[in-house]
C-alpha positions as CSV (number, residue, x, y, z in Angstrom):
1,X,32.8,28.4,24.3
2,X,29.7,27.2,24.7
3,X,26.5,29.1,24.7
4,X,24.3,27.8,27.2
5,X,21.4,29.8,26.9
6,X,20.7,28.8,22.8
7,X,17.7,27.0,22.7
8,X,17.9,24.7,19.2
9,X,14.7,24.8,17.1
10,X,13.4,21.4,15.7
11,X,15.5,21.0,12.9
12,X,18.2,21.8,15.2
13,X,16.9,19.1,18.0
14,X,16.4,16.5,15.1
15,X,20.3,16.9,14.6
16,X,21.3,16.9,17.9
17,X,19.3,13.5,18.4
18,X,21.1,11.9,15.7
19,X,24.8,12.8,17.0
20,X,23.6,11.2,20.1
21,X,22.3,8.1,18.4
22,X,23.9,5.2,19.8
23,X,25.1,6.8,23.0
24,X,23.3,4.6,25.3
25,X,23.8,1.3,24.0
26,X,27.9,1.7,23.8
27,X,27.9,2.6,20.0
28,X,30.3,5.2,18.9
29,X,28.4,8.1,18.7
30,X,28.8,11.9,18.8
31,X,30.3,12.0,15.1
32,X,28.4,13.0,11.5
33,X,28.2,14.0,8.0
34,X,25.8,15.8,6.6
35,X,24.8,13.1,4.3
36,X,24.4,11.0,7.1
37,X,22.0,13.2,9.1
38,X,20.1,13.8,5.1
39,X,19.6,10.0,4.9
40,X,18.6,9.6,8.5
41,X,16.4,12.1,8.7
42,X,13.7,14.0,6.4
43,X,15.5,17.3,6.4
44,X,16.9,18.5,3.3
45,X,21.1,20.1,2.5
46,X,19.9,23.5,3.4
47,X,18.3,22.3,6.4
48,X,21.0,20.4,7.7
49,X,23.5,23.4,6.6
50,X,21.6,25.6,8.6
51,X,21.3,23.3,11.5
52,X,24.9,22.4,11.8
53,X,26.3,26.1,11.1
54,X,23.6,27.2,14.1
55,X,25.0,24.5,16.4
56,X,28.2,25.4,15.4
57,X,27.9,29.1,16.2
58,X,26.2,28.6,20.0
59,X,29.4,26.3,20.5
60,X,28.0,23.0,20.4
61,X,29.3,21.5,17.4
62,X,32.8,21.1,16.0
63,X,33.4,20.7,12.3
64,X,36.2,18.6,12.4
65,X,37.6,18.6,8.6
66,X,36.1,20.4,5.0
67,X,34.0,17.5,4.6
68,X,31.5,18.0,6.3
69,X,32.6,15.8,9.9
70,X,31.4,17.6,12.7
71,X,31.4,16.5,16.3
72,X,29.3,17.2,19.0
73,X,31.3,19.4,21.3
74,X,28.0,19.5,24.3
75,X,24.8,19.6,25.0
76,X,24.5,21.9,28.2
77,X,20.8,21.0,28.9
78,X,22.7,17.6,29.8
79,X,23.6,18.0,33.6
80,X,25.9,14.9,33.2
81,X,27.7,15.7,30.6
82,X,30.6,14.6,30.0
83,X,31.3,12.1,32.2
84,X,28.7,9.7,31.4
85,X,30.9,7.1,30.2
86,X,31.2,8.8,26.2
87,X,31.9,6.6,23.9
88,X,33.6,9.5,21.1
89,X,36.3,9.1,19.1
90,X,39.2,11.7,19.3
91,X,42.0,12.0,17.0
């Protein structure tokens, strides 16, 4: 379930924005590793840890596997979501 009334901090919002990266021009998106968000942003393994297992608590973010893949379950800030034409992969 998702908790609606989190509010992610910056480190939190800087992860968010990269699961989202791509959404608007048709890219897959919604999908990432924590290496990836490390080498796309300046935030360190802890931070992105931290980041991801907060997410993942409020009910916005699925880890997928014991890699690491996580998917972006929602964003309820978004009053569209999801039926703005997602472009996700599902297994």
């Amino acid at each position: 379930m998702v908790n609606e009334n989190d509010e992610p901090n910056k480190r939190e919002e800087t992860v968010l924005r990269l699961f989202k990266k791509g959404r608007k021009s048709g890219e897959l998106w919604g999908r990432v590793n924590p290496r990836y968000l490390r080498e796309n942003s300046e935030l360190d393994k802890g931070q992105v840890e931290h980041a991801l297992r907060n997410l993942k608590n409020a009910g916005w973010v699925e880890q997928l596997n014991r890699g690491g893949l996580s998917e972006l379950v929602e964003d309820p800030r978004e009053n569209d979501w999801p039926s703005s034409g997602l472009a996700r992969i599902r297994p």
